[in-house]
C-alpha positions in Angstrom: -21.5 79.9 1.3 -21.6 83.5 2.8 -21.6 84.5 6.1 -24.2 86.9 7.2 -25.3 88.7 10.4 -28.5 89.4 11.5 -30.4 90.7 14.8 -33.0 89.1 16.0 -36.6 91.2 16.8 -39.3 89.8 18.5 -38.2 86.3 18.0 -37.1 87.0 14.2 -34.1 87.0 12.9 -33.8 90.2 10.3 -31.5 90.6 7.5 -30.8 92.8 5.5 -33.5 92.6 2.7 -30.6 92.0 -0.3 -29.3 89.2 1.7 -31.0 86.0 0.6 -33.4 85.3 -1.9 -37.0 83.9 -0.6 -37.0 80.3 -0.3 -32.9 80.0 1.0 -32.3 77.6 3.5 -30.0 78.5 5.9 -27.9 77.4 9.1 -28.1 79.8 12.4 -25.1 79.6 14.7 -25.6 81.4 18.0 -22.5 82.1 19.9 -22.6 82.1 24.0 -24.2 85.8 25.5 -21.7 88.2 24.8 -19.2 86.1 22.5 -18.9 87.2 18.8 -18.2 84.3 16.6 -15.0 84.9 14.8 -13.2 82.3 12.0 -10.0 82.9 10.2 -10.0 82.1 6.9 -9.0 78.7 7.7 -11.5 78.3 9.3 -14.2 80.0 7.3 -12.4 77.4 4.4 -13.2 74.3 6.5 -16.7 75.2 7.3 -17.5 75.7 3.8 -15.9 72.6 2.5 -18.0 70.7 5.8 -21.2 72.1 4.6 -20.7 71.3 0.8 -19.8 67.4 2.1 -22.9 67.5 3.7 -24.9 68.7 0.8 -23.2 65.8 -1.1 -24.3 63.4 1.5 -20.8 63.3 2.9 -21.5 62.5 6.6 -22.4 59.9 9.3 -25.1 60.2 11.1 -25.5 61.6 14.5 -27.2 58.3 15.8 -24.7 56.3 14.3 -22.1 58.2 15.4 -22.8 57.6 18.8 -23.5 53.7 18.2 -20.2 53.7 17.2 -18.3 55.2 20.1 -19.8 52.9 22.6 -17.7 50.1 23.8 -18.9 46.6 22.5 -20.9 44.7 24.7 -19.4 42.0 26.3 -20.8 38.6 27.3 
């Protein structure tokens, strides 16, 4: 994974053109007005490893995870 920045021009996010190849899929994370998103390496290390879990199929759902939180209901 690599982390790129971008700036975003009438509703378009541009990058520089050597940054991806056409065709790359890729994840946008927007930090609040005014808040630059900053990881330390740890950091940075454990996002990587999430995203290549999640490419493996290493993850529960977002629909189960909520079914699974809920209390039992009771009779």
């Amino acid at each position: 994974m690599k982390i790129i920045t971008g700036t975003v021009v009438a509703g378009k996010v541009e990058l520089p053109p050597e940054a991806l190849a056409d065709g790359e899929r890729v994840a946008v994370l927007v930090p609040e007005a005014g808040e630059p998103v900053r990881l330390s390496s740890a950091e940075e290390r454990e996002l990587t490893e999430a995203m290549a879990a999640i490419r493996r199929g290493e993850y529960v759902d977002g629909s189960d995870l909520l079914a699974e939180l809920r209390p039992p209901l009771r009779a």
